[in-house]
N, C-alpha and C positions, 0 to 999 in steps of 0.2 A: 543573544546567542553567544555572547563572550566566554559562557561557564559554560559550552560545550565542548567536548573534548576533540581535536585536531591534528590529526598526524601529518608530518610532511610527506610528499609522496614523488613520483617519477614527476607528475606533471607540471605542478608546482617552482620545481627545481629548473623545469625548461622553463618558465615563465621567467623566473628571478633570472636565469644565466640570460634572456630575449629583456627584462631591464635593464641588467648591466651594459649590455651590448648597443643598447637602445634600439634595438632592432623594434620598427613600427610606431617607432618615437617614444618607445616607452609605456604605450596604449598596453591598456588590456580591456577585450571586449569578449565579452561570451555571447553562447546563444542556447536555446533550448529549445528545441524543434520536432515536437511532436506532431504524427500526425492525428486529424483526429477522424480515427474511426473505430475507436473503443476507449475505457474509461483507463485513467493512470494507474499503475499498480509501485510495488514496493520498489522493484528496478527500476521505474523511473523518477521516482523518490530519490534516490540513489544521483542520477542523471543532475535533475533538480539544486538536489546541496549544491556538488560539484560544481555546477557552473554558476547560480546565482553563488555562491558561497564564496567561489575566486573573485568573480567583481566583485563583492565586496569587501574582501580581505585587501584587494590589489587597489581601493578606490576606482576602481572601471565603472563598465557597464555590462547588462547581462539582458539581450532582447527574448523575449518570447516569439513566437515565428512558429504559425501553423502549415507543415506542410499538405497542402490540400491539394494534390495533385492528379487525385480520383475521386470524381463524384460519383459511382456507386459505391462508395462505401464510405462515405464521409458525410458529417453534417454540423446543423450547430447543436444541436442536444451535447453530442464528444465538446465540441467547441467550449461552451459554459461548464461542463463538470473538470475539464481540464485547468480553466482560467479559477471557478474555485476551489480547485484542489491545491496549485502553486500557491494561493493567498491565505488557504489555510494553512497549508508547512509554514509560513512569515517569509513570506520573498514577494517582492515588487516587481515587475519591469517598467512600473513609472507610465512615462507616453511613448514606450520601445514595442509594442502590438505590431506582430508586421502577418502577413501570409504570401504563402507563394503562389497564388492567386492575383497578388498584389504584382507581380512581377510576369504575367504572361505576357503580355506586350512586348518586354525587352527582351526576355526568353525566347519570342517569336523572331523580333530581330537579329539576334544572336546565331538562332538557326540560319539565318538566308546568308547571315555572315558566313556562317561554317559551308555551306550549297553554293555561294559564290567563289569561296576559296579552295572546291573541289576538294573539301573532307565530310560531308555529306553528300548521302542520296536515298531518295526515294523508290522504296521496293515492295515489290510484288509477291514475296513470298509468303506463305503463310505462320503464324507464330509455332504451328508444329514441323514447319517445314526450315525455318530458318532455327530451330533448337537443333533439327537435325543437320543444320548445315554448319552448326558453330563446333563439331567436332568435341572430343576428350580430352581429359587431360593428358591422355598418353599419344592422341591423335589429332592433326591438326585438322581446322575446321578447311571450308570449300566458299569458295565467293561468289557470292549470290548470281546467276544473270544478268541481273537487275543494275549492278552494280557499276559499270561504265557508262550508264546512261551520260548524256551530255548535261552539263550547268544549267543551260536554258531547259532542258524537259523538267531536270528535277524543281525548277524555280517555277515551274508553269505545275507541274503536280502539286510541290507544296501548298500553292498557293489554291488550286482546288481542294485540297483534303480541306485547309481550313473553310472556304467555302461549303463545305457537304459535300460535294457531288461523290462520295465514296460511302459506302458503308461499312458500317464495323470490322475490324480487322480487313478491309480490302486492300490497304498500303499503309506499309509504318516509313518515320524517317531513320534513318542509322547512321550513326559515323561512322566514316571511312578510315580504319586505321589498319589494322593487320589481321587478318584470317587463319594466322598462324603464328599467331602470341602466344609465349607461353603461360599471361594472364586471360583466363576466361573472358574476364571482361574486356579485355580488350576487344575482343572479336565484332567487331564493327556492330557494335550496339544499339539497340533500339533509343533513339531519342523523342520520339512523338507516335504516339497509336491516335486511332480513330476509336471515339467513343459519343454515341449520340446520346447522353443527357443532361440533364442541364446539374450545374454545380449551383451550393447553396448561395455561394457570392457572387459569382457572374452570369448565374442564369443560361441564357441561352445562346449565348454572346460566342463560346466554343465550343466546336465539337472534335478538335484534338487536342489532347493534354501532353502535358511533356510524362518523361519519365521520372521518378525518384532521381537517376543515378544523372540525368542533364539536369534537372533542378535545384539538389542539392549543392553542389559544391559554386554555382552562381546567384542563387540567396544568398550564401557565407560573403560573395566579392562584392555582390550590391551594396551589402550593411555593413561592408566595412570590416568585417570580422577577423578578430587577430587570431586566437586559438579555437577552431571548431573541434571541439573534443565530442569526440564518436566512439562506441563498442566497439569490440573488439572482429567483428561480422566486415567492419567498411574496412578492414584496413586493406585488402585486396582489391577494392575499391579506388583507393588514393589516386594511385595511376591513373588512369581515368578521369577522375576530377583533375590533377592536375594537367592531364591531357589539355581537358578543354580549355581551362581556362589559358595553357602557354598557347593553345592556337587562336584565342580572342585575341591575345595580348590585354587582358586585363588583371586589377590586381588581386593575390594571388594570399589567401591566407594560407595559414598554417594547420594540419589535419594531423590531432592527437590520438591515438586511439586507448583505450583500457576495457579490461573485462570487465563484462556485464554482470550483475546480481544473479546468485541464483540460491534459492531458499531451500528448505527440505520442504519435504510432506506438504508441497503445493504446487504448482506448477505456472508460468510467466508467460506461456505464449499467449499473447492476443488469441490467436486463433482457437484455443481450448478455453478460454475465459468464454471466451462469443457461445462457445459449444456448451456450456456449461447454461450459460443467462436462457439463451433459446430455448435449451432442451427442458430447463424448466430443472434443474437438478440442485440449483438457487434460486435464491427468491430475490436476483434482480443484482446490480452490478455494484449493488451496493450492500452485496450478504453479507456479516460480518464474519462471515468463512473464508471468503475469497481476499487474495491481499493485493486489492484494488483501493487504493484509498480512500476512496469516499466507502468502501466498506471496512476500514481499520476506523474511520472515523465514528460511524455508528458505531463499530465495538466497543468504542471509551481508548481506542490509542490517543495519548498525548501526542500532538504535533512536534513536542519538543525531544518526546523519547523517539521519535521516527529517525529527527534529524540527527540524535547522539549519534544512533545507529548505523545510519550512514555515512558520518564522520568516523566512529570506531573502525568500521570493518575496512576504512580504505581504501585506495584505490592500486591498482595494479597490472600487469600486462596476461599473469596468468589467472584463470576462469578457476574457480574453486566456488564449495557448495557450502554457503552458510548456516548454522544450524537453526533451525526457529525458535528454539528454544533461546538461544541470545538473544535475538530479537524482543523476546516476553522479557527477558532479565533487563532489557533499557525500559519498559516498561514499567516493569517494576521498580526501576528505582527512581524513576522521574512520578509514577504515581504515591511513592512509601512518602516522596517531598512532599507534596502538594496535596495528595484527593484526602479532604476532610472522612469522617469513621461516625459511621453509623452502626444500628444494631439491624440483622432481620434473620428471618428464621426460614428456611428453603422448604424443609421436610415438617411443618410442627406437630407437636406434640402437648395435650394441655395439664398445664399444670395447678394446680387449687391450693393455695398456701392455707392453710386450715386454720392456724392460730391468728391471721389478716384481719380485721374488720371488712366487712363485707361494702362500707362505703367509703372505705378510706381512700385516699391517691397521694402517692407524696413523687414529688420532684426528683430524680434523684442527678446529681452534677455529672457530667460525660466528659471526658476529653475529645476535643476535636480533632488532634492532630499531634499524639507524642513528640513529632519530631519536629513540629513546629510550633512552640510554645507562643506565638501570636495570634493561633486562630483559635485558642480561646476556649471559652467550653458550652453545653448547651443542656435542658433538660430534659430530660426520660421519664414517662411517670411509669410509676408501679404500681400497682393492683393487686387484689389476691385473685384473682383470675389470673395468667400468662400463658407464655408461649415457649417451649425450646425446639431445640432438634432434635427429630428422634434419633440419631444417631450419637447425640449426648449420653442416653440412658440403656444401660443391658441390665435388665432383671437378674443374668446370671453371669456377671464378669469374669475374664478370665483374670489372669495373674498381675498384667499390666496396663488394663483399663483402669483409670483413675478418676472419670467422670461419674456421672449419679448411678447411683445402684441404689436399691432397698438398705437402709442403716445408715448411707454413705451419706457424710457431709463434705457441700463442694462451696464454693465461693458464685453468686450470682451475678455477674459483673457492676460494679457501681452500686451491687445494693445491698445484699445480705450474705451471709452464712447460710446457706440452705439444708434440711435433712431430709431426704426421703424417708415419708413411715409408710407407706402401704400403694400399691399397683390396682389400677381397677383396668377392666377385660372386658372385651366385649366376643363371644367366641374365638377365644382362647390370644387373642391380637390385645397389645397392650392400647389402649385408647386413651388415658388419665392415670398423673401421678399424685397422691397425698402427700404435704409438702410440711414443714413449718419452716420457720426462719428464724433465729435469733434475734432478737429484737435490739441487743445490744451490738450487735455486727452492722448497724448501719455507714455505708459507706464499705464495707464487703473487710474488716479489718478485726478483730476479735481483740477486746481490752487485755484477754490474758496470754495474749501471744500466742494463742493456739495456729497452728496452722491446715491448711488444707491442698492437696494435691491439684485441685485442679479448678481453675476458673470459666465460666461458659454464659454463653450469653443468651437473651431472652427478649420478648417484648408482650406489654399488658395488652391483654385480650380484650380488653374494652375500647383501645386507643390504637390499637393496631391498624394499621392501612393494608388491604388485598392487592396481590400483587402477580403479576403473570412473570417469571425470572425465565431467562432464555439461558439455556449452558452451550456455550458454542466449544468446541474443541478442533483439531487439527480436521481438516476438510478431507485427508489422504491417509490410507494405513499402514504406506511406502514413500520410504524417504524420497524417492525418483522417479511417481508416476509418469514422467515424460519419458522415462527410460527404458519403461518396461515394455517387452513386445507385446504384450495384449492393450487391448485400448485402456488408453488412460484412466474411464469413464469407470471400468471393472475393479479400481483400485479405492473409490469412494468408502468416505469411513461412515456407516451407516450411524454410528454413536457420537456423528460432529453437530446434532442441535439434538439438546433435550429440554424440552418445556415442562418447567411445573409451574403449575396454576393456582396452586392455594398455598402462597405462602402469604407469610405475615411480616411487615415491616414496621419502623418506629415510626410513629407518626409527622417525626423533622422532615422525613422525604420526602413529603407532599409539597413541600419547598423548593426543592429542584427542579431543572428545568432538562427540554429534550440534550443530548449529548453532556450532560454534566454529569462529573466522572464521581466516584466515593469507594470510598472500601467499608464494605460488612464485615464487619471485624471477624473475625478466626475462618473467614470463609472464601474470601477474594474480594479483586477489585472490578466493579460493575459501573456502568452507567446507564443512564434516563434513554429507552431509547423512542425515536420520532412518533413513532405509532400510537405513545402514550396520549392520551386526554384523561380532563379532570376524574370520567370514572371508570376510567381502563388505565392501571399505570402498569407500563410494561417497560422489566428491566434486564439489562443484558450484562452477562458474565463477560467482563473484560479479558481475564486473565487468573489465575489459580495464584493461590498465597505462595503457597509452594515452590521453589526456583530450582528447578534441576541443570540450569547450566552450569554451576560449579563443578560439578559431579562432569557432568561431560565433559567439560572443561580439561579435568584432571587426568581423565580416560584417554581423549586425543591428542589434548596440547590443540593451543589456541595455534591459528593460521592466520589470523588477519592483526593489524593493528589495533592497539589499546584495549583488546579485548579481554 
């Protein structure tokens, strides 16, 4: 990860100034604390770098830590596509697995501590009744009833909620802190609900869970954690966390905050992801429309071009909207390095070289990879049967088509000189083109230096492989379907999968395996996708040859780093 590009940033610079100072001895420990009750997407990719990426810049540590704080909505299915999505981007946490599940016991003690030292108590109101009771921001809230109860009731109730003897929402725990803060959260907050089902790791063992906002910030002091870096959503939050933990008296990390990710022409809530998978509007959390990572991964995203990505655009205190188009252009330059170059044909079209031998095949040399002159080269055969694109050929070119036409000599890539003599129809639709080829242009170069406008590529009809190609494009037909007042769902880009089913590839592709990336030369970068078997190969459009983020680029003026 050393050849990836890294900007310094706010965070960073608190770290180095908390070395210098030796504050925390010097430590640096991160965390990455997902919960799991949906699949990762690009922002938390984002999340990911950043923390594994400082312990490893800083030689620290960086725990993984599932917060599992609600079992209706959490499981291990999230669990496992989480653990291998972080090990696909190239990050470890070693034997650092923790969950906050891991930690209800002490969580529990914590509470009797806070009930003991009369800043907890247990109350009676209802979750719409106590929303009503925490007042506005321009209003302050009102204190519950409930709220003077004595030490011993509340120690004698908590201790039945954990028992069962309550039912769902029949009493939550809250701290006691001020009713007329002028941080929302402050307002003597829920720290435990009652919920009767059973969690995937503890089973049946409780039926009150803590909340996010008491859970959170006492995982961070369990494990030690020097910089808990959080969205930009917790920083209203801090107070609170650091509430609790100055009335434990225990030790007390540090809580970073930066803006979160946020893309064009897609959209990051969990909540619209889930509404999406359910509704059935993808095919599953792994579409490669959605930018869920295990569905960038099925697209053919390099893991390396993810991570550039989320090193370039940086990190920061202000929320700004990155273009996805950038996103394609790390893409494409960690694929133009790496994805070996094949030939295949999307749309075809057949072509009949007429002056061929009808049993001949010759070899013809390919390059694997212009920009990497160590992957070598491979062979093509060629036939007088083939294949192009129909979109190579106009019977009636305009001025500045340069590809085949009737008379028109083009270059066949890696193999000949080619001339169109003659068009054959099948009701009034072109179906077959009459071809020859120079016999002396092998290797596509003409001894007398003639030259030819335009080169195109092909594969023989006899050795070609059938192939199902999937075109994915942008999932939204508005840069800010979250944005818009009509539901999100009405903004869907009905042209974001197009299947064509009869296309034709070289026959080297039968060599690759599910997720292995390549570029069809003049056409995009594709990969193998899972669904393929020996006689179904189905392949998926990565991404277009084409890079319009320069162009944008030029238009806005870049916002983020190194970009």
């Amino acid at each position: 990860m050393a050849s990836e590009e890294r900007a310094k940033d706010f965070i960073r610079e608190i770290i180095d100034e908390d070395i210098r100072t030796g504050k925390y001895g010097g430590r640096v420990h991160t965390r990455f604390p997902p919960e799991p009750n949906g699949y990762l997407h690009i922002g938390h990719a984002k999340s990911i770098c950043l923390n594994f990426g400082i312990a490893e810049e800083y030689g620290g540590k960086c725990n993984l830590r599932f917060d599992d704080t609600n079992p209706l909505s959490e499981g291990k299915e999230y669990v496992n596509s989480i653990m291998e999505d972080i090990r696909w981007l190239g990050f470890d946490w070693e034997d650092r697995l923790f969950f906050a599940s891991d930690y209800f016991d002490k969580m529990y003690e914590y509470a009797v501590q806070l009930v003991k030292a009369g800043k907890a108590y247990v109350d009676d109101l209802s979750a719409e009744e106590i929303s009503e009771y925490r007042g506005t921001l321009t209003k302050p809230g009102k204190e519950s009833p409930y709220r003077n109860r004595s030490i011993e009731e509340n120690l004698e109730l908590l201790e039945r909620m954990k028992a069962g003897e309550f039912g769902d929402g029949e009493k939550v725990l809250r701290a006691k802190i001020d009713m007329s803060h002028p941080n929302m959260n402050m307002r003597d907050p829920v720290m435990y609900r009652i919920i009767h089902a059973s969690h995937y790791r503890t089973g049946d063992k409780w039926c009150i869970y803590p909340t996010y906002d008491w859970a959170h910030g006492l995982e961070d002091s369990i494990e030690g954690i020097t910089h808990s870096i959080c969205t930009l959503e917790f920083e209203n939050h801090r107070p609170l966390y650091d509430w609790f933990l100055d009335e434990l008296g225990i030790y007390h990390p540090q809580q970073i905050e930066f803006a979160r990710l946020n893309l064009t022409y897609t959209v990051m809530s969990k909540r619209m992801l889930k509404e999406l998978v359910e509704g059935g509007y993808v095919n599953g959390w792994d579409d490669p429309r959605l930018p869920t990572i295990s569905g960038m991964r099925r697209r053919g995203y390099p893991p390396a071009a993810i991570r550039n990505f989320c090193n370039r655009i940086g990190v920061s205190k202000v929320n700004s909207t990155i273009p996805f188009e950038f996103l394609e252009h790390c893409v494409r330059e960690e694929l133009n390095k790496t994805a070996p170059r094949f030939m295949g044909v999307l749309n075809p079209l057949r072509v009949v070289i007429e002056n061929y031998p009808e049993d001949k095949v010759e070899e013809m040399e390919a390059i694997n990879n212009p920009e990497d002159p160590s992957a070598g080269t491979r062979k093509v055969p060629f036939s007088k049967i083939l294949y192009i694109e129909r979109d190579d050929f106009m019977e009636n070119p305009p001025k500045k088509f340069y590809r085949l036409a009737p008379g028109r000599e083009v270059r066949f890539r890696y193999a000949y000189l080619v001339t169109c003599t003659d068009v054959v129809k099948e009701n009034g639709k072109v179906v077959e083109l009459r071809c020859t080829v120079d016999p002396e242009t092998r290797g596509g170069n003409a001894p007398d230096g003639r030259k030819v406008k335009s080169t195109i590529h092909w594969v023989s009809a006899a050795h070609a492989i059938d192939a199902e190609v999937r075109l994915y494009d942008k999932l939204f037909t508005v840069e800010d379907p979250a944005g818009e007042k009509e539901d999100f769902k009405n903004f869907l880009n009905p042209e974001s999968l197009k299947v064509l089913s009869s296309c034709k590839v070289e026959p080297s592709v039968k060599n690759l395996k599910p997720f292995d990336r390549f570029q069809f030369e003049r056409l995009g970068y594709f990969c193998i996708d899972p669904d393929s078997s020996p006689d179904n190969l189905v392949i998926n459009r990565t991404v277009k040859l084409r890079d319009t983020w320069e162009k944008i680029r030029s238009k806005q003026g870049s916002t983020f780093s190194n970009a």
